[in-house]
N, CA, C and O atoms as a MOPAC input file, in Angstrom:
PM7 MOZYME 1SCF
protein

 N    -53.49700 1   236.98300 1   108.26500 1
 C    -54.42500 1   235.98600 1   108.77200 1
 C    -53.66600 1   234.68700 1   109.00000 1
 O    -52.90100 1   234.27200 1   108.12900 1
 N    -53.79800 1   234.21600 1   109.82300 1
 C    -53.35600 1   232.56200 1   110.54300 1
 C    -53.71300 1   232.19800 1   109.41500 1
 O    -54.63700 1   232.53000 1   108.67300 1
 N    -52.32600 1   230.98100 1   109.30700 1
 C    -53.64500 1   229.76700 1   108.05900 1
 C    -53.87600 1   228.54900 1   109.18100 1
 O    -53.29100 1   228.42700 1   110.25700 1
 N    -54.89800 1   227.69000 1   108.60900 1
 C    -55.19000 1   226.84600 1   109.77800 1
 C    -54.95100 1   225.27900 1   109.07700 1
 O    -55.72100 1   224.91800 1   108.18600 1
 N    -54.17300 1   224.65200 1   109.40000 1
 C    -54.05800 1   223.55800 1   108.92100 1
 C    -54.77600 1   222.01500 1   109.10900 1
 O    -54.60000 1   220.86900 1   108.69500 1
 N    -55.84500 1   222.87500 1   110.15000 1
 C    -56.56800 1   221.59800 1   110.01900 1
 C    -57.96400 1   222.03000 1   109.79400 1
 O    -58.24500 1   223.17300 1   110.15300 1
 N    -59.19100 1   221.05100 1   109.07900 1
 C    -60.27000 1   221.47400 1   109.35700 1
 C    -60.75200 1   222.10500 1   110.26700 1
 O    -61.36600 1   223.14800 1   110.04400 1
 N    -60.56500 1   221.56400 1   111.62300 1
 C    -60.86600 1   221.45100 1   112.65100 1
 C    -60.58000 1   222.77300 1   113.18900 1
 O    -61.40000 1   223.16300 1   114.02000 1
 N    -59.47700 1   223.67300 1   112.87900 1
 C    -59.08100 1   224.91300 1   113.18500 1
 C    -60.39200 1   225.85300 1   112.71000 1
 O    -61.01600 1   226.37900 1   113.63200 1
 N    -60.80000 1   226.07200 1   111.49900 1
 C    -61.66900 1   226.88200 1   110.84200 1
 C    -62.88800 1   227.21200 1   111.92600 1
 O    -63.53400 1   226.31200 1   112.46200 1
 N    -63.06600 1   228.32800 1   112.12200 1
 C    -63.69600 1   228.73100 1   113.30700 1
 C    -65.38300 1   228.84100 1   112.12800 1
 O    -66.46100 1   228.91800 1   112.71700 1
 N    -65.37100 1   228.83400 1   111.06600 1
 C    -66.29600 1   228.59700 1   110.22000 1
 C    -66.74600 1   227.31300 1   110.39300 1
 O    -67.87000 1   226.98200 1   110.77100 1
 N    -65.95400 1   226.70200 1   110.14400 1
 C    -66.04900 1   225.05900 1   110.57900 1
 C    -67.11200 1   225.16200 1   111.25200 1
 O    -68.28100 1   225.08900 1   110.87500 1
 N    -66.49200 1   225.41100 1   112.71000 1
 C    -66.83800 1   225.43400 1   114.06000 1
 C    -68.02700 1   225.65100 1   114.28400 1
 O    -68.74700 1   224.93500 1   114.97900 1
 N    -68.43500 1   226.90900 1   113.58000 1
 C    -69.60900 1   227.45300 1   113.69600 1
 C    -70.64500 1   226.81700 1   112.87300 1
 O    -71.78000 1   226.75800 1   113.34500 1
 N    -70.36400 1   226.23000 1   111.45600 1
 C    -71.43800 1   225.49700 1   110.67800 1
 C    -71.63300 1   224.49500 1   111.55300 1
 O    -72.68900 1   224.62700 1   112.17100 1
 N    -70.86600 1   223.33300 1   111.89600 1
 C    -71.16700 1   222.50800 1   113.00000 1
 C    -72.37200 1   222.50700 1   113.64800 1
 O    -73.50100 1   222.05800 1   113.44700 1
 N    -71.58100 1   223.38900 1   114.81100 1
 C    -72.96100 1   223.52900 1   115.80200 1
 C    -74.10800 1   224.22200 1   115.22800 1
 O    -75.24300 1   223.94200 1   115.61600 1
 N    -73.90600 1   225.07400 1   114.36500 1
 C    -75.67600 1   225.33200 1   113.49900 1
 C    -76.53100 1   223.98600 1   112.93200 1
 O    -77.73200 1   223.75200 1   113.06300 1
 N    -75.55900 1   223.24000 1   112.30400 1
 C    -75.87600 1   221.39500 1   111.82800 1
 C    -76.67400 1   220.42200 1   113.43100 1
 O    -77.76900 1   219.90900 1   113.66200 1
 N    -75.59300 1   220.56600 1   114.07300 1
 C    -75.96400 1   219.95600 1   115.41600 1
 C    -77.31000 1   220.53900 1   116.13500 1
 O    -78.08300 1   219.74100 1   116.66600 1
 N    -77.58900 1   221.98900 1   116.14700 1
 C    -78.59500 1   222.54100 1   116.24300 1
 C    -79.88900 1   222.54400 1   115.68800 1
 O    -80.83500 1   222.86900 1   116.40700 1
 N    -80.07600 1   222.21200 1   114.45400 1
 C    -80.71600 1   221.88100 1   113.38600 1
 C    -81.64500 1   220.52500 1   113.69900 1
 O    -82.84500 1   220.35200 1   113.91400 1
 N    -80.45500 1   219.63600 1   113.61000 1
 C    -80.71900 1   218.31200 1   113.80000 1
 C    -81.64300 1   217.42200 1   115.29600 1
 O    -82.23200 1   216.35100 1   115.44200 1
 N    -81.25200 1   218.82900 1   116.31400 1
 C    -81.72300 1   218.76500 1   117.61500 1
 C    -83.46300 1   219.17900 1   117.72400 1
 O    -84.45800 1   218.70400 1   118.27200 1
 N    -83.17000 1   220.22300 1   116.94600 1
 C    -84.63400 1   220.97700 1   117.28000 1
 C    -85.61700 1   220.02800 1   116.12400 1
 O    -86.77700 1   219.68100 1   116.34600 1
 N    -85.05100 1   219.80600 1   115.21600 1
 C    -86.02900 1   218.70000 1   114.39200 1
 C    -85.95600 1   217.45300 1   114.43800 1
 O    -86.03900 1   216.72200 1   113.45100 1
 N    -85.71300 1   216.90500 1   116.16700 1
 C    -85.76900 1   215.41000 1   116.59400 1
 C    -86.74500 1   215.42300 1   117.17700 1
 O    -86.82000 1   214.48500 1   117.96900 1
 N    -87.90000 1   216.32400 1   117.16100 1
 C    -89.45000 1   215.96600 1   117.99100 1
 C    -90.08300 1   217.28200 1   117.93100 1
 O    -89.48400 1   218.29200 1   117.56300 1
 N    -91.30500 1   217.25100 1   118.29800 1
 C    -91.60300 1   218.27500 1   117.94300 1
 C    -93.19600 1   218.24700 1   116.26600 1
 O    -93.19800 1   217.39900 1   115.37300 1
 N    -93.83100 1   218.94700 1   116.34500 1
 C    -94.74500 1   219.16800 1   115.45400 1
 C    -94.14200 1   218.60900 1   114.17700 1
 O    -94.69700 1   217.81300 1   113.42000 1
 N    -92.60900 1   219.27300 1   114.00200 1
 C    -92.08700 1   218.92900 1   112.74000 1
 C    -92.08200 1   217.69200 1   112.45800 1
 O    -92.12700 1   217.27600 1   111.30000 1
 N    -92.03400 1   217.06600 1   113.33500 1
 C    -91.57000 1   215.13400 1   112.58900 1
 C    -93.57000 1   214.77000 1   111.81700 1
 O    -94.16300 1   213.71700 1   111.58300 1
 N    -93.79700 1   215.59000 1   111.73500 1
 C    -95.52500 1   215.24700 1   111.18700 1
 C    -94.78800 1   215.37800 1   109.70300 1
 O    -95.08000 1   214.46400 1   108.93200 1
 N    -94.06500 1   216.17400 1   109.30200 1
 C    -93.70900 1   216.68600 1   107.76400 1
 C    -92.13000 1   216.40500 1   107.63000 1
 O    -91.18800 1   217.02800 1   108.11900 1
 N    -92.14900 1   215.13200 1   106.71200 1
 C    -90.95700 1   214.60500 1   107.21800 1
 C    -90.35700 1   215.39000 1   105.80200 1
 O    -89.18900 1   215.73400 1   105.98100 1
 N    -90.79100 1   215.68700 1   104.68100 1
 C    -90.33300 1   216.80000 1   103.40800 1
 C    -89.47000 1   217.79200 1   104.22900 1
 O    -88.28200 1   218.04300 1   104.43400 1
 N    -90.33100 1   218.09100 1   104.48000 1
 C    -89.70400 1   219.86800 1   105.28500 1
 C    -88.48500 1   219.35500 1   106.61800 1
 O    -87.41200 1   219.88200 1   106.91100 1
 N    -88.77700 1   218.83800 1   106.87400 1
 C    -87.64200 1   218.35700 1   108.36700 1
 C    -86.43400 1   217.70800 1   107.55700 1
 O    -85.34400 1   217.99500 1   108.05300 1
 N    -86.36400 1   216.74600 1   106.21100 1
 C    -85.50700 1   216.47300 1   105.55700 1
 C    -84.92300 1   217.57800 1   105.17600 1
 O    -83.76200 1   217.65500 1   105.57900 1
 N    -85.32800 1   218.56500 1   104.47900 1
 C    -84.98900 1   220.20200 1   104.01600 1
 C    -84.21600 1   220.78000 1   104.55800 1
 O    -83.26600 1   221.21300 1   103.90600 1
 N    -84.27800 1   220.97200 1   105.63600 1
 C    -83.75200 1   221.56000 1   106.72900 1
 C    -82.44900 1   221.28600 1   106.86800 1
 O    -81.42000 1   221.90900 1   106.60600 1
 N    -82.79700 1   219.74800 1   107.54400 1
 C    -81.54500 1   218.63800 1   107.67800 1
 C    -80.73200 1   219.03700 1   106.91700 1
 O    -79.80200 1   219.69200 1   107.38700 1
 N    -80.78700 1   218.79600 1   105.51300 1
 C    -80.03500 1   218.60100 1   104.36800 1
 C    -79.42000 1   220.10700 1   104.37200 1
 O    -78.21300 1   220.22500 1   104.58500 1
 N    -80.36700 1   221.47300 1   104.09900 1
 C    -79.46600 1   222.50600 1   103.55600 1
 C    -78.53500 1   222.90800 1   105.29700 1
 O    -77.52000 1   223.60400 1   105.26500 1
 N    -79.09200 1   222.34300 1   106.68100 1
 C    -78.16400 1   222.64300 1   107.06800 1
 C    -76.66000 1   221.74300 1   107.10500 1
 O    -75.56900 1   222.31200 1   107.15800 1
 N    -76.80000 1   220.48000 1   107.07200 1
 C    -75.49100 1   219.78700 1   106.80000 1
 C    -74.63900 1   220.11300 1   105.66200 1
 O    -73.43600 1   219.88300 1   105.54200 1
 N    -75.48900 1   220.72000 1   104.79000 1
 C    -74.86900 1   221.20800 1   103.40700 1
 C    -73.33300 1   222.09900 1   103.73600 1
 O    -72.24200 1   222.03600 1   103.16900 1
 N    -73.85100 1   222.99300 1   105.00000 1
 C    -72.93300 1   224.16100 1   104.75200 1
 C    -71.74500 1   223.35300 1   105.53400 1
 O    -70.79700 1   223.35100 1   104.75000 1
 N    -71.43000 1   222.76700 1   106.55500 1
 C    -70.21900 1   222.13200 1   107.06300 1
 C    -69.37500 1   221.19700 1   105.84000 1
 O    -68.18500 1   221.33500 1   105.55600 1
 N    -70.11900 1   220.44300 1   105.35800 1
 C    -69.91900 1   219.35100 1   104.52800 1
 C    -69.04200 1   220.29000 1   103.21800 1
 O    -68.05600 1   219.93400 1   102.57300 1
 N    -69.73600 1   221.43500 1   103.14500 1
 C    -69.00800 1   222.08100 1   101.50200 1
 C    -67.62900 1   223.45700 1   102.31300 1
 O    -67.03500 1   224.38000 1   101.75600 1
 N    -67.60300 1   223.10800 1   103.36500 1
 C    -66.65800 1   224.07900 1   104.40700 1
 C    -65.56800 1   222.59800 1   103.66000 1
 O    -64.92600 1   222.54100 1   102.61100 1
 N    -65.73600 1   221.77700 1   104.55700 1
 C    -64.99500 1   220.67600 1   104.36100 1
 C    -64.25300 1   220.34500 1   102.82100 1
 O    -63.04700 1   220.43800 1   102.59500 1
 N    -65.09100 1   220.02200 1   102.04800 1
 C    -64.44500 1   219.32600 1   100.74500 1
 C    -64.10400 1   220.17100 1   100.38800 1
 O    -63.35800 1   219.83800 1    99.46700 1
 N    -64.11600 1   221.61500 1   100.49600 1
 C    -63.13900 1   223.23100 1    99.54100 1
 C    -61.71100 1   223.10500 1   100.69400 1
 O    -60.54900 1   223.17200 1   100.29500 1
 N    -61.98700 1   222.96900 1   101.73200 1
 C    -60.43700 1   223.07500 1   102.75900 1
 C    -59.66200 1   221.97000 1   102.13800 1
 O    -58.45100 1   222.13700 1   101.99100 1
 N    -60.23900 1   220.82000 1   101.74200 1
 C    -59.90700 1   219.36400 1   101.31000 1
 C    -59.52700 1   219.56300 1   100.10600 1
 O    -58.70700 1   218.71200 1    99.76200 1
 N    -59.79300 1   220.39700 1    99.22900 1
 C    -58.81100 1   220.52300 1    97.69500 1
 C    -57.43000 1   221.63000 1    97.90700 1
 O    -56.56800 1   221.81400 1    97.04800 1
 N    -57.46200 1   222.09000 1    98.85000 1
 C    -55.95400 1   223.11600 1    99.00300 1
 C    -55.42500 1   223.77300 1    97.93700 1
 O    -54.23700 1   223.85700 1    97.62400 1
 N    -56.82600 1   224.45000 1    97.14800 1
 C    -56.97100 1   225.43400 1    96.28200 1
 C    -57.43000 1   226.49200 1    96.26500 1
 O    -58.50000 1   226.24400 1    95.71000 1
 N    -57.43500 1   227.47300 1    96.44800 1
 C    -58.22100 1   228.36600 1    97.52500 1
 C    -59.15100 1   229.16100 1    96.53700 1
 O    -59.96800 1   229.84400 1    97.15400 1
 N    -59.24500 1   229.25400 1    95.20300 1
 C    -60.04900 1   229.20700 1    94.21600 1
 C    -61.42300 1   228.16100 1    94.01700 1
 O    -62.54500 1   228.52900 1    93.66900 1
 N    -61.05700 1   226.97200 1    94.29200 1
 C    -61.78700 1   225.76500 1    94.53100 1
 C    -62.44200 1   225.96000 1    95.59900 1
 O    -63.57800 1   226.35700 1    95.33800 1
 N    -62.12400 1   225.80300 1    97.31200 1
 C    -62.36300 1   226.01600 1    98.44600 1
 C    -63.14500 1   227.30400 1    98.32900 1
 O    -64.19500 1   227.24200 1    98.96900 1
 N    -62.97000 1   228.34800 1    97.76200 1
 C    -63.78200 1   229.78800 1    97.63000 1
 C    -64.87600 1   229.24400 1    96.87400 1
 O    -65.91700 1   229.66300 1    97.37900 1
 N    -65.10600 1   228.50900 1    95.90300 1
 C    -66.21400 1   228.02500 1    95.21600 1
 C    -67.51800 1   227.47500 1    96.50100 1
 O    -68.64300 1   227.91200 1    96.74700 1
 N    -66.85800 1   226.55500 1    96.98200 1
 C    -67.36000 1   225.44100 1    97.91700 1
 C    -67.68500 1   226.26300 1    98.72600 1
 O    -68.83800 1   226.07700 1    99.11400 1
 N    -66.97500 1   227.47800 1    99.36700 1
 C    -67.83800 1   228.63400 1   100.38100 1
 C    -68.90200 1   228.85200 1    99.88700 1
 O    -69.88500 1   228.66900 1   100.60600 1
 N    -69.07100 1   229.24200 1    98.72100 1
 C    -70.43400 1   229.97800 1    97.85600 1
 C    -71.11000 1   229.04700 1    98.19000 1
 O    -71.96200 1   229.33900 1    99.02900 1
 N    -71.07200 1   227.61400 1    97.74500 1
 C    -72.21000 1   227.17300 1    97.80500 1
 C    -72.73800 1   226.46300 1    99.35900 1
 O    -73.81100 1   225.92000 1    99.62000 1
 N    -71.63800 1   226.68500 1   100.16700 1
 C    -72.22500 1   226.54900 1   101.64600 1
 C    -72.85700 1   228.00700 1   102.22700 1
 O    -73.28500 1   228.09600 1   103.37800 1
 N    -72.85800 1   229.06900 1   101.33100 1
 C    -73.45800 1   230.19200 1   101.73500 1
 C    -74.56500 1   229.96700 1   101.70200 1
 O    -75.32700 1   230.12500 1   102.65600 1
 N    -74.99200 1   229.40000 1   100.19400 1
 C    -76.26300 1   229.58000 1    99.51000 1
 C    -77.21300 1   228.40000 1   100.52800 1
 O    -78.41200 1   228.40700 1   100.80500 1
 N    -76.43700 1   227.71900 1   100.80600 1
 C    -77.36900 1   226.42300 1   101.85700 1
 C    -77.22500 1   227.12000 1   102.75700 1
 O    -78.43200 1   227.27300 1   102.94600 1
 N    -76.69900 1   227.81300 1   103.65500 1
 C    -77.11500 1   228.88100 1   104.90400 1
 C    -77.98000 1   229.66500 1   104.68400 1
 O    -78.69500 1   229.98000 1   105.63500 1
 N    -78.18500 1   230.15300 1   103.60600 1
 C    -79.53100 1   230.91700 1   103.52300 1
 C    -80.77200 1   230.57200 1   103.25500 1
 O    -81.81200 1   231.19600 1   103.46300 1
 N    -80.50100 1   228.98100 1   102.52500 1
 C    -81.86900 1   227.93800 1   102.62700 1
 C    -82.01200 1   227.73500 1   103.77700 1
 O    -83.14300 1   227.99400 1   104.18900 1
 N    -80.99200 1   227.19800 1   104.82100 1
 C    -81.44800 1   226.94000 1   106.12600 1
 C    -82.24900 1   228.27400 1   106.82500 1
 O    -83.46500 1   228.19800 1   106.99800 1
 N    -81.63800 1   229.27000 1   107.14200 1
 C    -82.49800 1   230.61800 1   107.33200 1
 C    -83.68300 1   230.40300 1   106.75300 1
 O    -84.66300 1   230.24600 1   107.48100 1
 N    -83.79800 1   230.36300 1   105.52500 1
 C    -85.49400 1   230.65300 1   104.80600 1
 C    -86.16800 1   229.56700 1   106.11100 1
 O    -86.80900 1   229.91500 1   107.10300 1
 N    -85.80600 1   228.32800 1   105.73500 1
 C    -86.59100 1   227.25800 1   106.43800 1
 C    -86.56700 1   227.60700 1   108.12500 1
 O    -87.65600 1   227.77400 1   108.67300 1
 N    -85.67100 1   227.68200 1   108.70100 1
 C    -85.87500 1   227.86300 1   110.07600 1
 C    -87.26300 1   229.54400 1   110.02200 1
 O    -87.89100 1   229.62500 1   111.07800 1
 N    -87.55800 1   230.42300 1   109.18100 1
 C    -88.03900 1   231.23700 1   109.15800 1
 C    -89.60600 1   230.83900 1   109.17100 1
 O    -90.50600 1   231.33600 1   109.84800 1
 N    -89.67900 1   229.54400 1   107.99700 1
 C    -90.57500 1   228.96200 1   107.53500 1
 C    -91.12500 1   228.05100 1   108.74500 1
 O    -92.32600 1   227.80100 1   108.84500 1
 N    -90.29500 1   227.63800 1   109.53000 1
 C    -90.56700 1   226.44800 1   110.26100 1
 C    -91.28000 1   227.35800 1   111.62700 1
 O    -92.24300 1   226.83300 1   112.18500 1
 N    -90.86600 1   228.47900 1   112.04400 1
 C    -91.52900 1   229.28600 1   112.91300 1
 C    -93.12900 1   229.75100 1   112.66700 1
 O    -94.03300 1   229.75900 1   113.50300 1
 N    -93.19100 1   230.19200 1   111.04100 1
 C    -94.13400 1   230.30200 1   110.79700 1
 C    -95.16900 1   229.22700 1   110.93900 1
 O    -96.34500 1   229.49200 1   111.18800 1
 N    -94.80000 1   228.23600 1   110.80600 1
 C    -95.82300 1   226.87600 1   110.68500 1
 C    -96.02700 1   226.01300 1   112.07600 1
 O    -96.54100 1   224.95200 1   112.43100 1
 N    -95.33000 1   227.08800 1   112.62400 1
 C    -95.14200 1   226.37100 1   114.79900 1
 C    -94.82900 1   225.31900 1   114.58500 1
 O    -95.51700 1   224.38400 1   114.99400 1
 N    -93.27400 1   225.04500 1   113.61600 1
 C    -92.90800 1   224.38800 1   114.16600 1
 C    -91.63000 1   224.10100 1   114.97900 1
 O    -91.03300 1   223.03000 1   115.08900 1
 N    -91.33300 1   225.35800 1   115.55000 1
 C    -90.26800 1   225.73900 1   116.31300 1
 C    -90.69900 1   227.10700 1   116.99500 1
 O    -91.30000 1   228.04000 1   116.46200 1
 N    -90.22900 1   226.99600 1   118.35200 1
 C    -90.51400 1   228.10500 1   119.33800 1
 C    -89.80500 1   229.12500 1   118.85900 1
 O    -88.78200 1   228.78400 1   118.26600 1
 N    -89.99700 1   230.14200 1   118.91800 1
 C    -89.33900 1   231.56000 1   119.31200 1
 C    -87.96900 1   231.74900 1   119.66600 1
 O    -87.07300 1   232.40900 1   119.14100 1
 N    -88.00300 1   231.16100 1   120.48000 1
 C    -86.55200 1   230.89800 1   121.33500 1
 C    -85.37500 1   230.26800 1   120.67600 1
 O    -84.27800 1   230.80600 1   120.53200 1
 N    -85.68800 1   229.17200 1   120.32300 1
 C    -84.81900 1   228.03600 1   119.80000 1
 C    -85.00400 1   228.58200 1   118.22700 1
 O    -84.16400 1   227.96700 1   117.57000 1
 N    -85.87600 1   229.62500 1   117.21300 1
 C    -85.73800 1   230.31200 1   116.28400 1
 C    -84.50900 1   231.04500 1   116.49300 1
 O    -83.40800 1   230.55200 1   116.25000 1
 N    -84.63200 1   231.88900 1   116.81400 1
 C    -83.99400 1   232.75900 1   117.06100 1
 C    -82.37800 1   232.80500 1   117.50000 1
 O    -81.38400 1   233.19900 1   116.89100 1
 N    -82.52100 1   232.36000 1   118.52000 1
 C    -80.86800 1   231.71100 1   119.15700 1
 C    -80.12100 1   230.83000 1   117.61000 1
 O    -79.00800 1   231.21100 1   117.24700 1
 N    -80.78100 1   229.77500 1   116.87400 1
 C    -80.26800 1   229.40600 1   115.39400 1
 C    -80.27200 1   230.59200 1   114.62300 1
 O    -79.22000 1   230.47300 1   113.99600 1
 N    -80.83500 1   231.76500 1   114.23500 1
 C    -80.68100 1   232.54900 1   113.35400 1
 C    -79.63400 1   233.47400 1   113.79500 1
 O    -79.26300 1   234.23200 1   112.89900 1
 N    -79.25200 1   233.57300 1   114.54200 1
 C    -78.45000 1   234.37000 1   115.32700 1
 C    -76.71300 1   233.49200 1   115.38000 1
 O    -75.54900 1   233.88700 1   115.32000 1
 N    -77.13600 1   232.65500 1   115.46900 1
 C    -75.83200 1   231.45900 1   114.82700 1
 C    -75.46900 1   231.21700 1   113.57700 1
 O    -74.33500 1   231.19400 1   113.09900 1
 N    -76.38900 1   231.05600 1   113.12900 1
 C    -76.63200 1   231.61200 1   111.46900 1
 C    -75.85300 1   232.53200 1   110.98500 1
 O    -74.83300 1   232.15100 1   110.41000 1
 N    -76.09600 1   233.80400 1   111.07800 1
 C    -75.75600 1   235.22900 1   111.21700 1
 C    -74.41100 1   235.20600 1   111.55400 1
 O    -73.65800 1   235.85000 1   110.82300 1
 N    -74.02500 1   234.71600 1   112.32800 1
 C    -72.04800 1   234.48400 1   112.83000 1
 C    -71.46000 1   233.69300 1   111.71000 1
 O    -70.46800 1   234.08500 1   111.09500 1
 N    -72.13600 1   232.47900 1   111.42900 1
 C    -71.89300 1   231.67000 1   110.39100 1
 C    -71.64100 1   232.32600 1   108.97000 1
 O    -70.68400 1   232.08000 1   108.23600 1
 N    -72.67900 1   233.20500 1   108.72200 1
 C    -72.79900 1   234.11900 1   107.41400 1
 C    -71.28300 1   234.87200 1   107.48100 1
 O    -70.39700 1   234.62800 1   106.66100 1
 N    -71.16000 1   235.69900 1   108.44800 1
 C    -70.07200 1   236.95700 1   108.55500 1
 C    -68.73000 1   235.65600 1   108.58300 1
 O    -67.85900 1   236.11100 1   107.84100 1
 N    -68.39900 1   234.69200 1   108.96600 1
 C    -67.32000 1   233.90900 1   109.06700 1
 C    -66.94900 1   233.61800 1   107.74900 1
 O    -65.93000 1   233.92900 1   107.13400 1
 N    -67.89400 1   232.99800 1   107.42300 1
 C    -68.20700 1   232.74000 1   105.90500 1
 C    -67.53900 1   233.93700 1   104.59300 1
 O    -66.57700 1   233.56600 1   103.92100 1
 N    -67.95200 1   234.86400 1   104.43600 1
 C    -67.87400 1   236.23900 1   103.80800 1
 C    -66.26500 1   236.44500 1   104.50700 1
 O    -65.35900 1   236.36800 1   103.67700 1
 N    -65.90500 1   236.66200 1   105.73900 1
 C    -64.42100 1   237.19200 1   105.69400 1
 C    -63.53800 1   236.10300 1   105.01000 1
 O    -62.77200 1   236.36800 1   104.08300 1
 N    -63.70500 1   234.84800 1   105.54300 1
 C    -63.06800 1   233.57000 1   104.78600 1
 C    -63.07500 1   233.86700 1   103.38500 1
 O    -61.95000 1   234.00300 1   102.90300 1
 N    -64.21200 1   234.02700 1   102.46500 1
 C    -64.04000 1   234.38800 1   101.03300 1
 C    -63.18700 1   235.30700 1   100.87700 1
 O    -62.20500 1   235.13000 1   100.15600 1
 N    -63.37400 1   236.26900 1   101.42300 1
 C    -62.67400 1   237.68700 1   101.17500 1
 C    -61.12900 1   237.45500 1   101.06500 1
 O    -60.36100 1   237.79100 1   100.16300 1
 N    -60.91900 1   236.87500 1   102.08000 1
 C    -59.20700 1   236.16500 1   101.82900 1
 C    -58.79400 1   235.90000 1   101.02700 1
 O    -57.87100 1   236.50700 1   100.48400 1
 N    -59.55000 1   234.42800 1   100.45900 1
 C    -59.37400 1   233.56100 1    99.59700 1
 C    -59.16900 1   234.60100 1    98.55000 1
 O    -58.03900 1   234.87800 1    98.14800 1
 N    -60.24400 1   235.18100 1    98.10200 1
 C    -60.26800 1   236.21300 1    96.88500 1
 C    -58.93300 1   236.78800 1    96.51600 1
 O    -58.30100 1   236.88400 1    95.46500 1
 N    -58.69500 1   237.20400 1    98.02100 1
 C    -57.31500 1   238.60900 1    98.13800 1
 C    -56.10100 1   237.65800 1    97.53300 1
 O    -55.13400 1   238.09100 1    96.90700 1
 N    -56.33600 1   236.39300 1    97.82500 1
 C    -54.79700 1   235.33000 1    97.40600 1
 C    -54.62800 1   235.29100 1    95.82400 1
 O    -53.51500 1   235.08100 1    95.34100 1
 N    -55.53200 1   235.45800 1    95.17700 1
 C    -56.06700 1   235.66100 1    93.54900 1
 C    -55.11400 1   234.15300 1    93.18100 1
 O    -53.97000 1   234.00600 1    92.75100 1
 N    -55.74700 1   233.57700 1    93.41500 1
 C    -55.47200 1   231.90200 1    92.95800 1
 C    -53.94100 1   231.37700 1    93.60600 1
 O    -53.24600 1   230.42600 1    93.24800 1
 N    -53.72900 1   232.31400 1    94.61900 1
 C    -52.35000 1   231.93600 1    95.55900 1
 C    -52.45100 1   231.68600 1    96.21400 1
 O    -53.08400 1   232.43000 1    96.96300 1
 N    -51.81600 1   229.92000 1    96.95500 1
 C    -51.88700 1   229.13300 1    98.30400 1
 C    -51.07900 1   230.25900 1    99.44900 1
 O    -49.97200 1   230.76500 1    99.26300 1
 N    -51.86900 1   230.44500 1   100.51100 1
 C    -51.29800 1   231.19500 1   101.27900 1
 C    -50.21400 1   231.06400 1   101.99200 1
 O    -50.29600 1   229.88700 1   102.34400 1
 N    -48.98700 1   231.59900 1   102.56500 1
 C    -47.88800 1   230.91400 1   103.30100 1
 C    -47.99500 1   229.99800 1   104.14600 1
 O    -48.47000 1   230.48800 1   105.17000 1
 N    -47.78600 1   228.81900 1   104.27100 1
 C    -47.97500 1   228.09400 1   105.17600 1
 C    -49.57300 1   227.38200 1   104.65700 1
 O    -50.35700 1   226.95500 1   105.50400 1
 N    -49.83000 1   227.34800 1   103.43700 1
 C    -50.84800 1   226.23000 1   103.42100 1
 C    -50.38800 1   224.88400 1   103.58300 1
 O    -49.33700 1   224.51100 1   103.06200 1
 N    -51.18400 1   224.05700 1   104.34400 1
 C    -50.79400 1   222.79800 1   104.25100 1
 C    -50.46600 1   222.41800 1   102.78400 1
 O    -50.08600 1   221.27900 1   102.51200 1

C-alpha cells in the first residue's frame, strides 16, 4: 500500500469531506432548519468523521490513528442513523438520502481497509511514514 504523506492524499479523507460538505448542504434549508437539535446532530456526527481521519494521521502512530478511525466509524454510523431518521421525518428527499448513504457506504469500506492496514503494521510506522 502507498503511504500518503499528506492528509490531503487519504482518499478516506477525501471521501469523509465531501460526505461533511454534503451534510452541511442538505441541512442549509429545508423542513430541517424547524429542528435545530437534530440538524446540529447531524452536523456534528458528520464533521466528526473527517476531523478524527485528521487528528489520528496527525499523531504518526498508526495504533493511535487506528483508534481515531474507530471513532470516526462510529460517527459514520450516527450520521447514517440520522440521515435515515431525517428521511423518515421528510426531512430530506429520497434522492439527496440516498446519493449520501451511498457515500457513506464508500466512506465505511475506505475506512475498514485503512484499519486493516494499520492493524497488519502491529504498532509499526510503515516505510516511508512521514
Amino acid at each position: 500500500m502507498a503511504t500518503a504523506s499528506r492528509l490531503e492524499d487519504l482518499i478516506v479523507w477525501q471521501l469523509a469531506v465531501e460526505l461533511r460538505d454534503g451534510i452541511l448542504k442538505l441541512t442549509d434549508s429545508g423542513r430541517v432548519l424547524t429542528d435545530r437539535e437534530f440538524r446540529d446532530q447531524i452536523r456534528d456526527s458528520a464533521s466528526s468523521v473527517p476531523r478524527n481521519v485528521a487528528e489520528g494521521f496527525g499523531l504518526f502512530q498508526p495504533r493511535q490513528f487506528a483508534k481515531h478511525l474507530r471513532v470516526a466509524r462510529g460517527s459514520l454510523a450516527e450520521t447514517k442513523n440520522h440521515l435515515e431518521d431525517g428521511r423518515t421525518r421528510k426531512y430530506f428527499n429520497e434522492a439527496d438520502t440516498v446519493r449520501l448513504l451511498k457515500l457513506a457506504a464508500r466512506t465505511a469500506i475506505a475506512l475498514t481497509r485503512l484499519l486493516k492496514y494499520l492493524d497488519s503494521c502491529k504498532g509499526h510506522a510503515p516505510t516511508g511514514w512521514p
